[in-house]
N, C-alpha and C positions, 0 to 999 in steps of 0.2 A: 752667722757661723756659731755653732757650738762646740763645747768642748766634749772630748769624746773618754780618753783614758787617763792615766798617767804610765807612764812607761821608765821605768827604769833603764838606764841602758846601760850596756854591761862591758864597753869601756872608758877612760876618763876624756875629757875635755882633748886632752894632749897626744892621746893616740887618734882621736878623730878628726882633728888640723890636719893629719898626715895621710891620712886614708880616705878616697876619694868615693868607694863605695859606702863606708857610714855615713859621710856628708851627705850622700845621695839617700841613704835610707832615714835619716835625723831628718831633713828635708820634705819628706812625702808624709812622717810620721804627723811632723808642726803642721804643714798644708791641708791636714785633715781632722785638726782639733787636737790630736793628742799634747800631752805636756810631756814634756822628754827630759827627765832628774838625772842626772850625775849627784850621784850619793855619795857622800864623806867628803864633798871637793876641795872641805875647807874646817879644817879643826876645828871642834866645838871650841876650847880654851882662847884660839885666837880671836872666835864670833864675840864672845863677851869682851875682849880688849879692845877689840871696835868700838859695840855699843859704848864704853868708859870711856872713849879716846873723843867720840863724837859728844854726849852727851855732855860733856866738861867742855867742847866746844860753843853748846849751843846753851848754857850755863852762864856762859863768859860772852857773847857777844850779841852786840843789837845788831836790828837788820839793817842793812844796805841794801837798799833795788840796784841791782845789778844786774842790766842789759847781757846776754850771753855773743860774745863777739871776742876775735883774737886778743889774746892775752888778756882778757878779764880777770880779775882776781876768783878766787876761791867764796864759796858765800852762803850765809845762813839764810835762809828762808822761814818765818812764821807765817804758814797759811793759815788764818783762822776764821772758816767761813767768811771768805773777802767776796762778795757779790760780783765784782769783775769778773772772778774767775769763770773758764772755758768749763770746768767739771769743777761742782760744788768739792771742796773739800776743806778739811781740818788735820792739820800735818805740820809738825817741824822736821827741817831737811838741812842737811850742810852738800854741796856740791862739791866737785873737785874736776877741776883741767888740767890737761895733760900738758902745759907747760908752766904749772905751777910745780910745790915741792910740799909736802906732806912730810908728816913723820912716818908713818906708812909704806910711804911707795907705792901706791896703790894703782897706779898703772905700771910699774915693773909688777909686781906682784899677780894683777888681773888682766893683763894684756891679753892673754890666749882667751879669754871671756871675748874680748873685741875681734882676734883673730876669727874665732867659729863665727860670728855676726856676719865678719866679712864674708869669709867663703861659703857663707850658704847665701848668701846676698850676690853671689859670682864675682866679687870684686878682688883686689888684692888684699892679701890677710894680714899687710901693715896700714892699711888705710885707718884714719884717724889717729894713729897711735908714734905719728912724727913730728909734734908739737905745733902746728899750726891749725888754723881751717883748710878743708879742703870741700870742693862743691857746694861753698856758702854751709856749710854742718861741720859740729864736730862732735867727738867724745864727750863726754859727762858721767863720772861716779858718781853718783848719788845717794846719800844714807838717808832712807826715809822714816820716822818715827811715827808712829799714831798711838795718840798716850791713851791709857786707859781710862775708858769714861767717856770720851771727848774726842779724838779722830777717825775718821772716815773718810774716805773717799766715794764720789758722786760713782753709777754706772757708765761708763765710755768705751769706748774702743780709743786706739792710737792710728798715726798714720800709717800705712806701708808706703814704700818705695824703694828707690836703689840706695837710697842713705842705709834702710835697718828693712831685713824680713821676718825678725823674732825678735821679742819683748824677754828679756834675761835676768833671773832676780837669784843673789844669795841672801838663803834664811838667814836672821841673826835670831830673831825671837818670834815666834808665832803671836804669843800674848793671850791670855788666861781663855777667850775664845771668841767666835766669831772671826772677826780678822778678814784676811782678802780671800776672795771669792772670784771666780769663773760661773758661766752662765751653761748649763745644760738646757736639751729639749725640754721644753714650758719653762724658757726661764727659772729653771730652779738654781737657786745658788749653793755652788759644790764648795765648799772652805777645805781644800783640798792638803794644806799649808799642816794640817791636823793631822794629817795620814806620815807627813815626812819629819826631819830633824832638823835642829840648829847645824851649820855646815852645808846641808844640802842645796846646790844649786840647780835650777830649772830653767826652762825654755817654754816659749807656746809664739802662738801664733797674733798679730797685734792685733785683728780684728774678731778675734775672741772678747766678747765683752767683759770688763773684769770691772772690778772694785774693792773697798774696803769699810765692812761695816764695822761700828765702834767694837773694840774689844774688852769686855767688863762691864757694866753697869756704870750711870752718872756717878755713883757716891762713891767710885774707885778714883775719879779723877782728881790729882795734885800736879800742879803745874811744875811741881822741880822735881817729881819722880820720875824712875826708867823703867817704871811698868806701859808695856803695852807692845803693838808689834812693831819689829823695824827688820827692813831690808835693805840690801845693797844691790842697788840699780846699776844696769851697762848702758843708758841708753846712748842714743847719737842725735842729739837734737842739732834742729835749724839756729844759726845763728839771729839776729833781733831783724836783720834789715833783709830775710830772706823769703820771700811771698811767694814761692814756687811748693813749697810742703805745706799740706793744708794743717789746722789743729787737729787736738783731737775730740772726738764727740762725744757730747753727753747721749748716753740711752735712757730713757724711761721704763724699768722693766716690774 
């Protein structure tokens, strides 16, 4: 599958929950490559209190391998080219579950993010979003970093199924360039992230191949700086003991 456009669309997140014909047309748009941006979803002033809010997290604490399963804690992640990994990558990330507590609120806050997931998924549009597991998955916020110099992510696609039909990211920072990419006819890589703004959140399709090439040059990289790109992820991942959703695939492109 390729990506086709980006499409702006021309009401918010919160009149689209409610109207069953946008669902329908946001739907057809994702199913055929396009990426679908709600623009200004999210004040530029509060994108950077994020990044400050996470980064002083991921400043402040070591990692824990923490299994994703009911009532997990909350949890820092340094991927740093770990050879285990399903898709090569280089990323510090902090996670967040919905029956945890944040200073944030970051699921009162992004809930209707999870609501659209659901109902273009056909499901109820509170599904994950009532502090448990539900059909072995659940919610995950996720703040992803790739510092400048030194992160990336491998090419892959994600799973689909009835857990998630769309892969859901708010910009916080693009990062100086390059950054993540969608796959056009002849694998060319679109860094489309370039064309929009901080605040801006998007939609696409999971089996769109995507990834993230380093943003900057090697000799940008410092390991305690907040250069580089970061997003805020909706996904709905399988919990640790659930063997029915496959991974997601590395492409070679």
């Amino acid at each position: 599958m390729y990506a086709r456009n980006l499409v702006k669309y021309h009401l918010t997140v919160q009149d689209v929950i409610k109207n069953a014909d946008a669902l329908n047309e946001i739907t057809d748009l994702v199913n055929n490559g396009d990426i679908v941006v709600f623009k200004g979803f999210e004040q530029h002033k509060f994108c950077k209190e994020i990044i400050k809010y996470v980064h002083g997290i991921l400043l402040n604490n070591l990692e824990i391998m923490t299994p994703i399963d009911h009532k997990c804690n909350n949890y820092v992640r340094f991927s740093q080219s770990d050879s285990r990994a399903v898709v090569p990558i280089y990323c510090n990330s902090v996670s967040f579950f919905q029956w945890n507590r944040d200073l944030f609120e970051f699921f009162n806050r992004y809930g209707d993010c999870y609501r659209l997931k659901n109902l273009i998924a056909g499901a109820d549009s509170e599904r994950y979003l009532n502090r448990a597991v539900e059909g072995e998955c659940t919610s995950r916020i996720a703040c992803h970093f790739y510092p400048e110099g030194k992160g990336y992510l491998g090419a892959h696609t994600d799973p689909i199924g009835n857990h998630q039909e769309i892969t859901s990211t708010l910009i916080l920072d693009v990062g100086k360039s390059n950054g993540y990419y969608v796959t056009k006819k002849n694998n060319k890589k679109w860094y489309f992230e370039h064309e929009l703004e901080v605040g801006d959140f998007y939609i696409g399709h999971p089996m769109l191949v995507h990834g993230v090439d380093v943003p900057g040059s090697v000799e940008d990289f410092d390991p305690l700086s907040v250069r580089g790109r970061w997003g805020l992820l909706f996904p709905v991942n399988k919990i640790a003991t659930n063997t029915k959703i496959a991974d997601s695939i590395k492409v070679d492109i």
